[in-house]
N, C-alpha and C positions, 0 to 999 in steps of 0.2 A: 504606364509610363516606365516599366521594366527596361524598353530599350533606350530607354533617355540615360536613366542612374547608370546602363552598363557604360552608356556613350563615355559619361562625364567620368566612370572610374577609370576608362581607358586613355583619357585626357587627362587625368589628374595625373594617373602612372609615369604620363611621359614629361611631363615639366619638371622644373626645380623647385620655381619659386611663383607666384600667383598673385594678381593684381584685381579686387573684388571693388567694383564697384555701383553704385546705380543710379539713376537720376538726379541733377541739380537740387535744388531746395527739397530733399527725401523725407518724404512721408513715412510713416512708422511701416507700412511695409516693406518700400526698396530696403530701409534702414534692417527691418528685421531679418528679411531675405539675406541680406550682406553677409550678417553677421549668422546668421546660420551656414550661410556656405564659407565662411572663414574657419569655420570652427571642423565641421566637414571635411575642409582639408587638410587642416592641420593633423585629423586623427588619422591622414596617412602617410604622419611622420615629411610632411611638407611643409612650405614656408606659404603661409596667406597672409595678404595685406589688404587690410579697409583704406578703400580714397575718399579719401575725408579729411578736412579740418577740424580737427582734433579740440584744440586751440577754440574754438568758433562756436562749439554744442549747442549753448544756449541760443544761438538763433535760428538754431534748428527746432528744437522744441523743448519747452522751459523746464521740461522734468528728463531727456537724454541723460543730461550729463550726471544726474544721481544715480541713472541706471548704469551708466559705464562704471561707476566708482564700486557698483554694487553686484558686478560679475567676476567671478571667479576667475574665467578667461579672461586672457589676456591678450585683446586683440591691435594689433599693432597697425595705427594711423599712417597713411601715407598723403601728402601730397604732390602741387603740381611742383616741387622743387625736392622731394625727400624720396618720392619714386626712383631718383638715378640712384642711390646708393643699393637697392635692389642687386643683389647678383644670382647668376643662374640662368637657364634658361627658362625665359618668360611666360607667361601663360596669361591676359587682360579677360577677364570674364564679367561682362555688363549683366545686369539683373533689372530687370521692370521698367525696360523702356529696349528700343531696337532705332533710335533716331540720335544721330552724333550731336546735334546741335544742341538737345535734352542732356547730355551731361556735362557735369563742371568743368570738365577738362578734353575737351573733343578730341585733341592732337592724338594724344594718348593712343590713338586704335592705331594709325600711321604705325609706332613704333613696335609694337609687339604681335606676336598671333593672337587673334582674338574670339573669342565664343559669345555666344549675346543667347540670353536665356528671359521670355516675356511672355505675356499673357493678352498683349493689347493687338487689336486688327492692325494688320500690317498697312504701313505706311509707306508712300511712296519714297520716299527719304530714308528711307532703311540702311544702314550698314551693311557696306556688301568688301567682299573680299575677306571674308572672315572663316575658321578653323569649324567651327561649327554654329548652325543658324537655327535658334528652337523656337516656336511662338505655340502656344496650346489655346485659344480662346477660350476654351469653357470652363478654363481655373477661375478660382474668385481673386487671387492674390499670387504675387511669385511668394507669400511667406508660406503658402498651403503645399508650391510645389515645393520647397525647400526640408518643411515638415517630413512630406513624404519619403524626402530623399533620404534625412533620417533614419527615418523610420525602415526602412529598404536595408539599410546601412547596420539595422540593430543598434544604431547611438543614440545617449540621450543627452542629448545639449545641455548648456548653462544654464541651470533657470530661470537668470533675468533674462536670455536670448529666447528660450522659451514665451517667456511672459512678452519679448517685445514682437515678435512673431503672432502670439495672440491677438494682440491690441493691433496687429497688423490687420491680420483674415477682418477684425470686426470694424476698423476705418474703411476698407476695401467694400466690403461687404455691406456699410450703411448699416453696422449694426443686426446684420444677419438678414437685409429684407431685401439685399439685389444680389446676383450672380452667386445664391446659395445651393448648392445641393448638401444632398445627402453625405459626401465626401466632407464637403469643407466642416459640415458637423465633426464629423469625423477626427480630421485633423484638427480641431478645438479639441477632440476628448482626448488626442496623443500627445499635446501638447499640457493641458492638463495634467496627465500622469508622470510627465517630466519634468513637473514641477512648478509649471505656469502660475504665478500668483498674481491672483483676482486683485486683489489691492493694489499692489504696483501697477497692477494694468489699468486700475482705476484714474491711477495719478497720474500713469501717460495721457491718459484720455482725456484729461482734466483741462480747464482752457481760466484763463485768467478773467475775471467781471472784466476789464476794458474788452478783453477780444468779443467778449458775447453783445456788451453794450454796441460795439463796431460794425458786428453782422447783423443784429437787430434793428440797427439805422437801414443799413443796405436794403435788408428784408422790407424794411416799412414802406421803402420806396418804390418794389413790385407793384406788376402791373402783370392784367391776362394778355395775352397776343391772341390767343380762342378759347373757346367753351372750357378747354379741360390743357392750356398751357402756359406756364407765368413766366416771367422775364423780369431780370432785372440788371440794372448798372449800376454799377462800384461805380464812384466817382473819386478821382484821386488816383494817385498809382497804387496798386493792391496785387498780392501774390496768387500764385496758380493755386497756391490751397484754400488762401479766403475766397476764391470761385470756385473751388469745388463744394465747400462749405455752404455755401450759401445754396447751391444749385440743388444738394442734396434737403436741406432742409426747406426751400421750396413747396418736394416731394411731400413732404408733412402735412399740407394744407388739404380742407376738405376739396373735392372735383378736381385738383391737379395731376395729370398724367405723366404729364414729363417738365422740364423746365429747363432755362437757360439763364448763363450768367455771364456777363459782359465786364470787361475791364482792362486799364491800359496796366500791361506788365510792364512795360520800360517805355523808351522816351519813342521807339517807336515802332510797339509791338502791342497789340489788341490781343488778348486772353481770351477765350470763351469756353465755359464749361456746361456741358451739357448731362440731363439725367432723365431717368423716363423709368417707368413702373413695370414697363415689357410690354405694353400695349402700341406705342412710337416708337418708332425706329431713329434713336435721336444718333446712332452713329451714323447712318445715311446720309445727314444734313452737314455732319461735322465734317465727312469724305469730300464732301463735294467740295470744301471751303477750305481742303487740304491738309484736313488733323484726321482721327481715326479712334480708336478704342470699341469698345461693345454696342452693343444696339443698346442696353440699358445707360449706359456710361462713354461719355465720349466727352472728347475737348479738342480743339485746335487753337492754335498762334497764328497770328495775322500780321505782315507788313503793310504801312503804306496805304492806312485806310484809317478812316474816324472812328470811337463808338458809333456814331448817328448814321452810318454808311454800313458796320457790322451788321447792328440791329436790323437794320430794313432787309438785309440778305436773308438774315435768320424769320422773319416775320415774312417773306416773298416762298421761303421753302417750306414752311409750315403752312403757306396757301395753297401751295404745289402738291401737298399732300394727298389730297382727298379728288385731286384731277385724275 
C-alpha cells in the first residue's frame, strides 16, 4: 500500500484545508478511520474537518461522545450548514463506503475535489468524477488502512483515536473471525503500542440490556431458508446496524454458514444484510439485488418492494445456488 500513502501525501501537499468524512449512521469504524485521517492531516500542518454532528453523538453510539471528551485531539466538527465557513482550497475525502446516497450529506461531492477511499466491492452506483478512486477488498476495515497509514507516517495518534480504531478492525471483523489475516493482527498490535486501551474499547463495544433484549426478540424469530442458512425479519423500522447485528450473530449458531437479515429502513426502503463463514458467497446474492460488499459480508438497500417480496428473492438465489 506504499503507492497509496505516497498517493494521499501528494494530495494532502496540494490542498489547504480537508473535508473527512464516512458513511450515514457510522459504525466505529468509518468513525475511527475519520478520525485517524483527521489527525493524519493535521500532522501536515493542515486544516481537517470531521462531518458529523457533533451536537447528535449519542445517537450515534451511547459511549462516542465520552470518547470525544476523552481525546487529546481536537477534532473539529463540521456540518451540512458549518462546512461553508471552511476556507482554502478544498480537498472532500470519503472513507468506508464509495456510494453518494450512503452519506449524510451527498451534495457535498458536487462541490469540492473529491477522493473516496473503501474496502467494499465496488458498486454500481459509485462516485465518479472524483480526484482519486481507491477500493482494496482484502482489508478487514478502512480503520486497518488508516492504522497503516500511520504507521507509514512514523505517527502515533491519540489514544482514544487509537482505541476507537481498535474497536473498529474488531466490529468489522466480527470480533476477529471474518476478513482477518495475518495484517489486520497486526494493525491490533500497532495500535496497541500507541496506546489503544482495552477498557475503553470495552465500553465502545458495550450495548445497552434494551438493545440486546431487541435483537434477541429478532433472533428468536429466525428461521433456516436450507440446511446450513438462516434468515431473519426485523419487524418495525430498524437501522443498517441492528441488521448487521443480527446477521452476524446468526453466524454463531451451530450448522449456520451464512445468514440474512431483512428489514424496512425507512418508509420506503428494505435493508438486507448479509453474512457467511466463506464457504457462500453471500456478496453474489447481494450484487445481483444491487448492493455489494465481500463474499463474507455483504448488504443492499431495496426501493419499491415488501419484506415478503425481498425475502422470497433472497430464498429463490439461495436455490440458485447449488444449480
Amino acid at each position: 500500500m506504499e503507492d497509496l500513502y505516497k498517493k494521499m501525501n501528494e494530495l494532502i501537499s496540494e490542498y489547504d484545508s480537508f473535508i473527512v468524512m464516512g458513511h450515514k449512521n457510522p459504525d466505529l469504524d468509518s468513525l475511527g478511520a475519520c478520525l485517524g485521517l483527521c489527525e493524519i492531516i493535521e500532522s501536515f500542518n493542515k486544516k481537517a474537518y470531521l462531518f458529523l454532528n457533533d451536537s447528535n453523538l449519542e445517537n450515534y453510539n451511547s459511549n462516542i461522545n465520552q470518547s470525544f471528551e476523552r481525546m487529546e485531539k481536537n477534532i473539529i466538527c463540521v456540518n451540512d450548514k458549518t462546512y461553508k465557513k471552511i476556507s482554502g482550497n478544498i480537498l472532500n475525502i470519503v472513507l468506508d463506503t464509495h456510494i453518494a446516497l450512503r452519506l449524510e450529506y451527498p451534495d457535498i461531492i458536487n462541490k469540492f475535489d473529491t477522493v473516496v477511499l473503501d474496502h467494499h466491492i465496488k458498486n454500481k452506483d459509485y462516485i465518479k468524477n472524483t480526484r482519486f478512486f481507491y477500493i482494496d477488498t482484502n482489508l478487514s476495515s478502512m480503520s486497518e488502512l488508516i492504522t497503516y497509514y500511520a504507521k507509514y507516517l512514523n505517527l502515533d495518534l491519540d489514544n482514544v483515536i487509537a482505541t476507537i480504531l481498535l474497536a473498529g478492525i474488531e466490529i468489522d471483523t466480527n470480533g476477529f473471525n471474518l476478513k482477518t489475516t495475518s495484517k489486520t493482527y497486526n494493525a491490533a498490535g500497532i495500535l496497541l503500542d500507541m496506546g489503544a486501551d482495552s477498557i475503553i474499547k470495552q465500553e465502545l463495544l458495550k450495548e445497552t440490556k434494551e438493545e440486546y433484549i431487541k435483537r434477541a426478540t429478532f433472533i428468536s424469530n429466525s428461521f433456516m431458508i436450507s440446511e446450513n442458512i438462516a434468515m431473519c425479519i426485523l419487524n418495525g423500522k430498524c437501522t443498517s446496524l441492528e441488521l448487521a447485528e443480527v446477521a452476524e450473530e446468526l453466524l454463531t449458531f451451530e450448522d449456520v454458514e451464512a445468514s440474512f437479515s431483512i428489514g424496512k429502513i425507512d418508509n420506503d426502503l428494505i435493508g438486507v444484510s448479509a453474512r457467511s463463514l466463506g464457504k457462500i458467497d453471500v456478496e453474489e446474492i447481494m450484487k445481483k439485488m444491487g448492493g455489494g460488499g465481500h463474499s463474507s459480508n455483504a448488504a443492499t438497500q431495496i426501493k419499491g418492494k415488501t419484506l415478503k417480496e425481498v425475502r422470497q428473492e433472497i430464498i429463490d438465489s439461495v436455490k440458485n445456488l447449488d444449480k
